[in-house]
KOLDOTOR-485897 format. One record per atom (N, C-alpha, C): residue in one letter; x, y, z. Coordinates in steps of 0.05 Angstrom, whole numbers, plus 5000, padded with zeros to 4 digits. Layout:
N
AXYZ ...
end
This chain:
439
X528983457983 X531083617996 X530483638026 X531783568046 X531583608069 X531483908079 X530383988096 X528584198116 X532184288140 X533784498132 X534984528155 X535084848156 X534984978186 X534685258182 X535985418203 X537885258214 X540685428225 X542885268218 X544685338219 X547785198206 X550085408224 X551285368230 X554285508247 X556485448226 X557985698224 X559985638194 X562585838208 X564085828191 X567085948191 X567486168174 X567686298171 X569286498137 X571186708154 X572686628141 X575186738137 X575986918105 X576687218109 X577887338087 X579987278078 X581687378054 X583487348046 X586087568047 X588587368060 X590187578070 X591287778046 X592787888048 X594088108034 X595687998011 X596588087990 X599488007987 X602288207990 X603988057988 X607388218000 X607588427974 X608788667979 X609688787957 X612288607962 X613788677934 X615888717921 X617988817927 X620488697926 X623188967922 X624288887901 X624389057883 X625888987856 X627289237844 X628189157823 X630289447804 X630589347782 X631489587766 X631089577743 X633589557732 X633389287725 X637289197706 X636489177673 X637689337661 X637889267640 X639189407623 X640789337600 X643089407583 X642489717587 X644389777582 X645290037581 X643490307591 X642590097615 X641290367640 X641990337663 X644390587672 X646190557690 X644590607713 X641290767706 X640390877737 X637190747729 X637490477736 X634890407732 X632390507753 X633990467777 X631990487793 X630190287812 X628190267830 X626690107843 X623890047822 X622989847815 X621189797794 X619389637821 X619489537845 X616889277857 X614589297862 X613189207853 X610089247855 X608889197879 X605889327886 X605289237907 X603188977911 X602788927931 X601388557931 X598388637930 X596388457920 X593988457921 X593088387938 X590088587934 X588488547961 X586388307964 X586188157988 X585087968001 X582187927979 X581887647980 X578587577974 X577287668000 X573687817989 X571987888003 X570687528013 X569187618037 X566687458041 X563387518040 X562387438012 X559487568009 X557687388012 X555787448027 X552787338025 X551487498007 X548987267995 X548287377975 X544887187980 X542587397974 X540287307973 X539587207961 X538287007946 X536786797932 X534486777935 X532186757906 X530286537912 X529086397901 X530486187895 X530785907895 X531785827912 X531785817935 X532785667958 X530785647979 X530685417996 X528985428020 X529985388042 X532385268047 X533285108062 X537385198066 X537885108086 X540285188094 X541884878091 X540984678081 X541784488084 X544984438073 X545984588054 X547584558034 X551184638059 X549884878081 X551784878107 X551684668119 X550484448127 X550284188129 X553484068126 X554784018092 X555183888093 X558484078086 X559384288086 X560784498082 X560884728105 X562684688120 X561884988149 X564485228146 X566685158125 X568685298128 X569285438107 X569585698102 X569085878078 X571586118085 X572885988058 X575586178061 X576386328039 X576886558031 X576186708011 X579786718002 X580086697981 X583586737964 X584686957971 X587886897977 X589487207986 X590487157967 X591187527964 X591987637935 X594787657929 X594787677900 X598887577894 X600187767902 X602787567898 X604287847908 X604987957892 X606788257904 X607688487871 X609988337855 X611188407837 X613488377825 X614088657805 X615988517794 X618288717787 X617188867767 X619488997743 X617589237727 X614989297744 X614489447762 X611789537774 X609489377770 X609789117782 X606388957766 X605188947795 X603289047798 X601788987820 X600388657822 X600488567851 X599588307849 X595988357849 X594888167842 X592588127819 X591587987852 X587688117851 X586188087880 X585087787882 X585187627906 X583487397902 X581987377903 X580387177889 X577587087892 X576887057919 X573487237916 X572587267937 X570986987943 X569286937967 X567686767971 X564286837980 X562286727953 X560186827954 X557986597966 X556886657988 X555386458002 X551786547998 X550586327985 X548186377977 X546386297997 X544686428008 X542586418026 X539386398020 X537586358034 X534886428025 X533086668041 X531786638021 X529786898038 X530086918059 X530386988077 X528987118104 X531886978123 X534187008118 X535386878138 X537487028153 X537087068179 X538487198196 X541787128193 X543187338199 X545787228202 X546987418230 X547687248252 X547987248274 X550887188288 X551887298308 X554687268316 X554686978328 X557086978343 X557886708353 X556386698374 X555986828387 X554586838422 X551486868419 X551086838383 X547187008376 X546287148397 X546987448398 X546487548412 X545287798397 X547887888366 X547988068354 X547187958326 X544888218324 X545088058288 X546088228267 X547888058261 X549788188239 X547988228200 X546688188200 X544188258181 X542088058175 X540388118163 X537788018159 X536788138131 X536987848117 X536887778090 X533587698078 X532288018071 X529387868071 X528587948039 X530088048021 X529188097986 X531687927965 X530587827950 X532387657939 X534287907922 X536887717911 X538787987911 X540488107926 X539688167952 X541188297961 X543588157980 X546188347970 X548688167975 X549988427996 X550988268015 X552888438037 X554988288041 X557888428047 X559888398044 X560588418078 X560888098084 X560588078107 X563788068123 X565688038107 X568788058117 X570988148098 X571788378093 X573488518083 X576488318069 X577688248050 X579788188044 X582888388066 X584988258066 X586188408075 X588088628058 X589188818059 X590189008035 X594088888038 X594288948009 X595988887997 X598288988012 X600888938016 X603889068021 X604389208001 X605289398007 X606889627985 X610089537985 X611489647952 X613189537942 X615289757945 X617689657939 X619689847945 X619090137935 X617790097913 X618190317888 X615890447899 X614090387924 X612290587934 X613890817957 X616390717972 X617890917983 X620091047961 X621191107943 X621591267931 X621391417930 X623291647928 X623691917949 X626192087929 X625592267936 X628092447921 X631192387934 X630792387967 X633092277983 X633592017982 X631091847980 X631391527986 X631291357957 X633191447943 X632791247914 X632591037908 X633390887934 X634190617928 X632990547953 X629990537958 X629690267980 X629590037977 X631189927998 X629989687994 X627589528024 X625789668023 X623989648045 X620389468018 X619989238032 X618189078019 X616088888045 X612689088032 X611689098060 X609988878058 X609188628085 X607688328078 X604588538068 X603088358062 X600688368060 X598388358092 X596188588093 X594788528116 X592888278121 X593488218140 X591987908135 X588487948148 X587087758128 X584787838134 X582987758156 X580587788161 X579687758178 X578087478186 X576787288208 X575587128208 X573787098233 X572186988228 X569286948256 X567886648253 X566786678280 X563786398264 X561986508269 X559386488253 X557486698249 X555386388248 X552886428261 X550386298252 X548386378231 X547586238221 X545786338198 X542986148201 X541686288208 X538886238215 X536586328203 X535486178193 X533286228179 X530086198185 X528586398188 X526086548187 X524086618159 X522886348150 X521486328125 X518986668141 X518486788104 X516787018106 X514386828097 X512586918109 X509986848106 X507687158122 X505587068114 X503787318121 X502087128145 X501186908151 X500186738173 X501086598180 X501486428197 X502386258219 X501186138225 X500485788230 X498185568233 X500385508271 X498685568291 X498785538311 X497085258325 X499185068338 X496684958364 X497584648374 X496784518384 X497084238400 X498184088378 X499483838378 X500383668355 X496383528352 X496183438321 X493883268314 X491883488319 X492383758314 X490083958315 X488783978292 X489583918263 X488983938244 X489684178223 X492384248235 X493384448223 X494684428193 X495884108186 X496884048159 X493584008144 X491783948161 X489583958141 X488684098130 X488084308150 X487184648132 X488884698114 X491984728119 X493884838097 X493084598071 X492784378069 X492384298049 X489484368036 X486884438051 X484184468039 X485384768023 X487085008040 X486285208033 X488485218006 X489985138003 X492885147981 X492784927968 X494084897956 X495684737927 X498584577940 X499184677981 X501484537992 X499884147999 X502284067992 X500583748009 X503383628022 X502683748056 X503483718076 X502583348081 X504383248099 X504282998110 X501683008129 X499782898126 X497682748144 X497382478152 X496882468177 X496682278194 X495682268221 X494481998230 X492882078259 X495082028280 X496282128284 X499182058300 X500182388310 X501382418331 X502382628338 X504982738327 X506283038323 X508082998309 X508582958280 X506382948261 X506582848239 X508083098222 X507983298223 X508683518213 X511883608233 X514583528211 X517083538229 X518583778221 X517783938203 X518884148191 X516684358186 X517784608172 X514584778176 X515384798134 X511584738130 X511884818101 X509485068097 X509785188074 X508785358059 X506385318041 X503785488036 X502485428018 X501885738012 X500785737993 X499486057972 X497185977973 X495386157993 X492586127988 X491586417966 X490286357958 X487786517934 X485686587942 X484286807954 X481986877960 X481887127956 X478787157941 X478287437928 X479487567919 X481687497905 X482387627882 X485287677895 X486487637921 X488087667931 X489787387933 X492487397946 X493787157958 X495187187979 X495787007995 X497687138021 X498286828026 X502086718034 X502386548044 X502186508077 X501786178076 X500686028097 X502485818114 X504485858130 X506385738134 X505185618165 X505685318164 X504285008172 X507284928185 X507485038222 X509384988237 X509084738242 X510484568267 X510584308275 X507884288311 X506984188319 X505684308348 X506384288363 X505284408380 X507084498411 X505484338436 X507584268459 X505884248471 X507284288502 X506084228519 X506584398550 X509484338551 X511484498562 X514184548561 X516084498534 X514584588517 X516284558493 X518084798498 X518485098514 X520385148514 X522185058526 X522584838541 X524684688553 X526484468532 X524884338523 X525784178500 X523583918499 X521583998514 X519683748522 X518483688483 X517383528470 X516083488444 X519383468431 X518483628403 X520783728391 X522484048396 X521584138417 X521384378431 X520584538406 X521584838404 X519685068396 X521985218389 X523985118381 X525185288368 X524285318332 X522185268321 X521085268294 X519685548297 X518585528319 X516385818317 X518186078308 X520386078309 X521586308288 X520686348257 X519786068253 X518786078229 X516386238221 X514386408247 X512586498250 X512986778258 X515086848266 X515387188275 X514887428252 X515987208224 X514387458207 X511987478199 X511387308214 X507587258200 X506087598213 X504387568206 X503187868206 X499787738227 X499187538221 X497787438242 X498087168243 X496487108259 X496986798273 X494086658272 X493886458263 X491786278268 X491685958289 X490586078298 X490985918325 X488685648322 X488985268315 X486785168319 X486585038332 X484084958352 X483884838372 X481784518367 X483284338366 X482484088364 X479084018376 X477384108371 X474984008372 X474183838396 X475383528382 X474583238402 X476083268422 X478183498430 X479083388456 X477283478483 X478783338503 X477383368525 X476583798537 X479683778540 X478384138552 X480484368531 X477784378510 X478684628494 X480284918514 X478884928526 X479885168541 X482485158553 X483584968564 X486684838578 X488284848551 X487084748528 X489684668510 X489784988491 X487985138497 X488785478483 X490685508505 X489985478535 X492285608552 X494685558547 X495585248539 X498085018540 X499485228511 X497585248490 X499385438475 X500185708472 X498385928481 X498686128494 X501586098512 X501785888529 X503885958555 X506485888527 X507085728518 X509285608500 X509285888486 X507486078475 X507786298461 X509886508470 X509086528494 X510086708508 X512286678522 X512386408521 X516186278542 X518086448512 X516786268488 X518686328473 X519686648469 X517686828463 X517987118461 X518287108433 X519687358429 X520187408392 X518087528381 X516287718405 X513887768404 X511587698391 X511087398384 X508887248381 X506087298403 X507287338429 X504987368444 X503187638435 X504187808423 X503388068419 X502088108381 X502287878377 X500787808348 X498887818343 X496287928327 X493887888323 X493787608318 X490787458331 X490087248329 X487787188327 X487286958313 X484686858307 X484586488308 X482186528329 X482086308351 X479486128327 X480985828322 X479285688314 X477885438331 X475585338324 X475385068335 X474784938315 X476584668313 X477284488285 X475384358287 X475284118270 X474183758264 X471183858280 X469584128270 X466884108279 X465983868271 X466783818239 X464683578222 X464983278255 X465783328279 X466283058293 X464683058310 X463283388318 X462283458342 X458583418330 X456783458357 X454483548352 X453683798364 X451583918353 X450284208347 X451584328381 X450484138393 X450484218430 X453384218436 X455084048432 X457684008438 X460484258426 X458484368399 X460284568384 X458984858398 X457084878406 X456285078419 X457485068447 X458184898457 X458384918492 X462184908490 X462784868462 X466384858468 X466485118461 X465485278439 X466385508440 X465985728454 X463485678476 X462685878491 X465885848511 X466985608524 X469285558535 X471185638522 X472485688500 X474085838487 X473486038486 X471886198476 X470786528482 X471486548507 X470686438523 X471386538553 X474586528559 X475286308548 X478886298555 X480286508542 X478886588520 X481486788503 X480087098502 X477887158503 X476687308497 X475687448475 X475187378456 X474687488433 X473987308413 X472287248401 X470487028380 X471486908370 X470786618378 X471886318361 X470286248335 X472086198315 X470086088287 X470385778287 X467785738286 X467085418280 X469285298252 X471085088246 X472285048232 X472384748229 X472084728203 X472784378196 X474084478172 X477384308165 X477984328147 X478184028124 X477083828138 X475183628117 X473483718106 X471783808120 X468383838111 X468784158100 X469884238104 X470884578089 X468484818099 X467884648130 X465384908148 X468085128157 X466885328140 X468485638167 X469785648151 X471385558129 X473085668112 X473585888102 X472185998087 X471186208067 X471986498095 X470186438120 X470886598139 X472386668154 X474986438156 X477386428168 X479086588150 X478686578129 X480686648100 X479986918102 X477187008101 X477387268101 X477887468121 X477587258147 X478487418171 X480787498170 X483387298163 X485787338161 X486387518137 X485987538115 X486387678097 X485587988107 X483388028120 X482788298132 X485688368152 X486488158168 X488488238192 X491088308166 X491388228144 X493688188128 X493888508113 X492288478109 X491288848094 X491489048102 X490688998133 X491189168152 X493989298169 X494989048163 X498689038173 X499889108157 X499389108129 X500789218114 X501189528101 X497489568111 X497889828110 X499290028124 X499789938153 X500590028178 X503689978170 X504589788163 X507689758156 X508089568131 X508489728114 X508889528086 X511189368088 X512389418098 X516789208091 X515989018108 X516788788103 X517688458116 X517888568144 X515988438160 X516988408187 X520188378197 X521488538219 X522388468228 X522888178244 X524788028242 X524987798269 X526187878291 X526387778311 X527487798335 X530587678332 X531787628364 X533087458365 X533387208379 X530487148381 X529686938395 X530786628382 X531386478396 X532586208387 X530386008387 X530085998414 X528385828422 X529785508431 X527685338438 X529785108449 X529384868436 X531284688420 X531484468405 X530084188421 X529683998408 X528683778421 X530483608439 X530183608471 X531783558492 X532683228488 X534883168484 X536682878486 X534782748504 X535582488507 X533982368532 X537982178532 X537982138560 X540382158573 X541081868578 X542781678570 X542581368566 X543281248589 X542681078588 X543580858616 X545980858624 X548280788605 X551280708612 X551680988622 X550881228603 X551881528610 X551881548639 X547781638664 X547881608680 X549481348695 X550881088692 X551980958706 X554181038714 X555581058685 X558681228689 X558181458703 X557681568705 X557181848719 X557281808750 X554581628752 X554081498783 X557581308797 X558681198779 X561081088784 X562681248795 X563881468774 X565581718769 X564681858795 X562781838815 X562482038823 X563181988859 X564682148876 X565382098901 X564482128919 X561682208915 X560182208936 X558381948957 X559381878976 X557981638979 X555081518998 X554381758987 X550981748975 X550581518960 X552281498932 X551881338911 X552680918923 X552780978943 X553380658959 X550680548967 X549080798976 X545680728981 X543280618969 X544380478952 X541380478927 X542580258908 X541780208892 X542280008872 X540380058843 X541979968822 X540380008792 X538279828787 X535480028777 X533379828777 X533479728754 X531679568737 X531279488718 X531679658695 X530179938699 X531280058677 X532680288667 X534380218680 X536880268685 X535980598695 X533280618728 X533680808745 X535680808767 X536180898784 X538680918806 X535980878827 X535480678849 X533780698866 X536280708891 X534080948916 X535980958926 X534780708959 X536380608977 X535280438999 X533780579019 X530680579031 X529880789046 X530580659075 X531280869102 X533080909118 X531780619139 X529580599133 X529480369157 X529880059141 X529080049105 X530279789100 X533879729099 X534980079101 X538180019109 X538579989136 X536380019154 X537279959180 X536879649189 X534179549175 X533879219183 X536879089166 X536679109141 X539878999127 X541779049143 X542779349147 X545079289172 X544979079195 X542479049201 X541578919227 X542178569222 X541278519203 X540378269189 X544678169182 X545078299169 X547178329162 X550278219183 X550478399205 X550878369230 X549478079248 X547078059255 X546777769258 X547877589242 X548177579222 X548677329200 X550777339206 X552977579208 X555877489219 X556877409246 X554477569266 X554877399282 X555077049287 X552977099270 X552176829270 X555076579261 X554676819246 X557976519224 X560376629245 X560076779260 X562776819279 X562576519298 X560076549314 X559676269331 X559176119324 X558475999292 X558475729291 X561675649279 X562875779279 X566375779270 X567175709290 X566775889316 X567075749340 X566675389351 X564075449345 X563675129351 X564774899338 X565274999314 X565774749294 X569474819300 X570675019308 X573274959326 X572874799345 X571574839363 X572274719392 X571374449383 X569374309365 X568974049355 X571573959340 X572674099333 X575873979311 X577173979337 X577474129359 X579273989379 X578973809397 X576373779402 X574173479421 X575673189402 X575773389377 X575873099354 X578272939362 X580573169351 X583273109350 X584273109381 X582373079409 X584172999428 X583272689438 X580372579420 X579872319416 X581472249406 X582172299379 X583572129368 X586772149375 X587772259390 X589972199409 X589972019422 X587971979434 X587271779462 X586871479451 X585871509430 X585171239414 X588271119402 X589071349394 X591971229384 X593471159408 X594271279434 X595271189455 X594370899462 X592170859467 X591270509472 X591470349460 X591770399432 X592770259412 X595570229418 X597070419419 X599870439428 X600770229453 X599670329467 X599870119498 X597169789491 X597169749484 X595969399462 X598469309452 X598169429441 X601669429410 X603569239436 X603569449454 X606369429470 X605969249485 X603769129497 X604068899518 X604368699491 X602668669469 X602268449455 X604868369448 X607768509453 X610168519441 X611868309467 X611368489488 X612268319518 X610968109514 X608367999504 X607767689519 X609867569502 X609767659470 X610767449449 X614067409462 X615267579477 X618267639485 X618667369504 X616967409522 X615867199546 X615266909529 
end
C-alpha cells in the first residue's frame, strides 16, 4: 500500500428537500383540507476515526464527497425521508485543516471518534405547516435549505512516542530494525528511507513506538533533499533521538545541519527532549570514538551515547534512556500530544530547459539579446568587453564587405567600358572591310 499523508478534498452537504402543497380530495369530504408534507433534511458529512488505516492514500484517487439531499414532502402529510449522509474514514492522528491551513478544524487522535464536519441542509415546510384558523387553505410550499460546502485538507501526523532524527545514511532504518520486529528498507545510498515507518519496541516489560522519518539535510526547509515536510510525522513524539553518523568527516557540523532544519521547520520540535547518539561505532577506533564524542558533547551540550545498531553497542542504553524521557512525559501529560500547524516544505521541482527558454523568449526585456544558451540548457550572459570586441569585429567585417563591394563595382565598370571599346573597333574593322569589298 502506498505511504500518502495529506490529500485536499471537497464535501459538500446535502440540500434540503421542498415541502409540499397538497389537499385532501376524497369522496364525500367536502372540507378536506391542506394534507403537504414537509421535505427532508440534507445528508450529514462525517469523519470517522479508524484503526486499520495508515495512510491517506484512498483521497488519492477520490477528492469529491457529496452527501444525498433529502425527499421531498407529499401529500396525505408524508414527510420527505433524510439523505444519506457521507462517512469519510481517516487514520489515527490526522489533522483536518481549512483551505488556507491555517485553521484546524479537528484533530483525530483515538480510533472511533466521529465528527460531523458539515450539517445537511433542513427541509421546506409544507402547506399544511401554515394552517391557521384564518388561513385554511394555503397554498404557500417552502424549497429545501441547501447545504453547505468547503475544501478542507486532511493531513496526517502518525502517533508515536520517539522520533529517529538526522543526516540521510545515518543509520536510522538500522536501529529501527535492530530494536523492533519493523524491516525498513536498507541501503548504502542516500535517501533510502522515502516515507516514515513504525516499529513497537519491547523493553523491560514496557513498549513504546519508534517512528523512522526520511533525512534531512542543509535547506531541507526550502525544498533542498526531499524537503521536511515528513517531520510532522514527529511532533507527537514525546522525545527525539537524534543519530549522528560516526564515519563522517565533522560530527559536530552535521548535529548543527540538523538542529538548524529543526528549527526552520518549527511545530516545536526544537523544544523536544533529545538524546544525541553517535552511530556505526562498530567502524570507528577506541581514539576516534572518544575524540568524536567529546566534539558532539561540546556542540550540543549534554551526553552523547556511543551507538552501533549492527553490532547492538549502546542499545540496551539508548532504549532505556528514551523509555525514562517516555514515562516522564506521560506523567506530566497523559493525552496524545498535540500537533501544530506546521506544513513544512515538499521536495522542490527542478525547472526544465524548454520551461526556462520559453520564459527567456516570452520575455521583453532586452537584456535577454546579451547571452546565448549553453550546452545545458544555462542562459550565459556576453561579458561587456567580449560584447565590445564583437561589436568592433562586427563593424570592421562590414566595413570591410562595404569596400570590397565597392571595388568589385568600380571593376564591373573598368570591365564593361573595355568591352565597349573592343566592340567599337570591331565595329569600325567590320566597316572598312565592307568599303574595300564595295571598291
Amino acid at each position: 500500500m502506498k505511504f500518502l499523508d495529506q490529500a485536499k478534498i471537497f464535501i459538500k452537504s446535502g440540500d434540503g428537500g421542498a415541502g409540499a402543497v397538497s389537499f385532501r380530495r376524497e369522496k364525500h369530504m367536502e372540507f378536506g383540507g391542506p394534507d403537504g408534507g414537509d421535505g427532508g433534511r440534507g445528508g450529514d458529512v462525517i469523519v470517522e476515526c479508524v484503526a486499520n488505516l495508515n495512510t491517506l492514500i484512498d483521497y488519492r484517487y477520490q477528492q469529491h464527497f457529496k452527501a444525498d439531499k433529502g425527499m421531498h414532502g407529499m401529500g396525505q402529510q408524508r414527510t420527505g425521508g433524510k439523505g444519506n449522509d457521507v462517512i469519510m474514514k481517516v487514520p489515527v492522528g490526522t489533522q483536518i485543516l481549512d483551505e488556507e491551513r491555517d485553521v484546524v478544524v479537528a484533530d483525530l487522535t483515538e480510533a472511533g471518534q466521529r465528527l460531523v464536519l458539515l450539517r445537511g441542509g433542513d427541509g421546506g415546510f409544507g402547506n399544511l405547516h401554515y394552517k391557521t384558523s384564518t388561513n385554511q387553505a394555503p397554498r404557500r410550499g417552502d424549497p429545501g435549505w441547501p447545504g453547505k460546502e468547503m475544501w478542507v485538507w486532511l493531513k496526517l501526523k502518525l502517533i508515536a512516542d520517539a522520533g529517529l532524527v538526522g543526516l540521510p545514511n545515518a543509520g536510522k532504518s538500522t536501529f529501527l530494525a535492530a530494536v523492533s520486529r519493523a524491516r525498513p528498507k536498507i541501503a548504502d545510498y542516500p535517501f533510502t528511507t522515502l516515507h516514515p515507518n513504525l516499529g513497537v519496541v519491547y523493553y523491560d516489560q514496557e513498549e513504546f513506538i519508534v517512528a523512522d522519518i526520511p533525512g534531512l539535510i542543509e535547506g531541507a526547509h526550502e525544498g533542498a533533499g526531499i524537503g521536511d515536510r515528513f517531520l510532522g510525522h514527529i511532533e507527537r513524539c514525546r522525545v527525539l533521538l537524534h543519530l549522528i553518523d560516526g564515519t563522517g568527516d565533522d560530527v559536530a557540523e552535521a548535529y548543527r545541519v540538523v538542529r538548524g532544519e529543526l528549527e526552520a521547520y518549527g511545530g516545536g520540535l526544537e523544544s523536544k527532549p533529545e538524546v544525541v547518539a553517535l552511530n556505526k561505532c562498530d567502524s570507528l577506533l577506541a581514539e576516534d570514538i572518544k575524540e568524536k564524542l567529546e566534539a558532539l558533547e561540546a556542540a550540543c551540550g549534554h551526553k552523547v551515547y556511543p551507538l552501533s545498531g549492527v553490532s547492538g553497542i549502546g542499545l540496551k542504553d539508548i532504549l532505556g534512556t528514551l523509555l525514562r524521557h517516555i514515562t516522564q512525559s506521560k506523567a506530566e501529560d497523559p493525552g496524545v500530544v498535540i500537533a501544530s500547524t506546521a506544513i513544512g516544505a515538499g521536495k522542490r521541482g527542478q525547472e526544465g530547459f524548454f520551461r526556462r527558454r520559453k520564459d527567456a523568449v516570452a520575455a521583453e526585456d532586452s537584456e535577454f539579446e546579451d547571452g546565448y544558451w549553453g550546452a545545458d540548457g544555462e542562459w550565459i550572459w556576453y561579458e561587456d568587453d567580449e560584447a565590445d570586441e564583437d561589436d568592433v569585429e562586427v563593424e570592421d567585417a562590414a566595413a570591410g564587405a562595404d569596400d570590397s563591394d565597392d571595388d568589385l563595382a568600380a571593376e564591373d565598370v573598368d570591365d564593361e567600358e573595355d568591352d565597349e571599346d573592343d566592340n567599337d573597333e570591331e565595329d569600325g574593322d567590320e566597316e572598312d572591310g565592307d568599303d574595300q569589298s564595295h571598291r
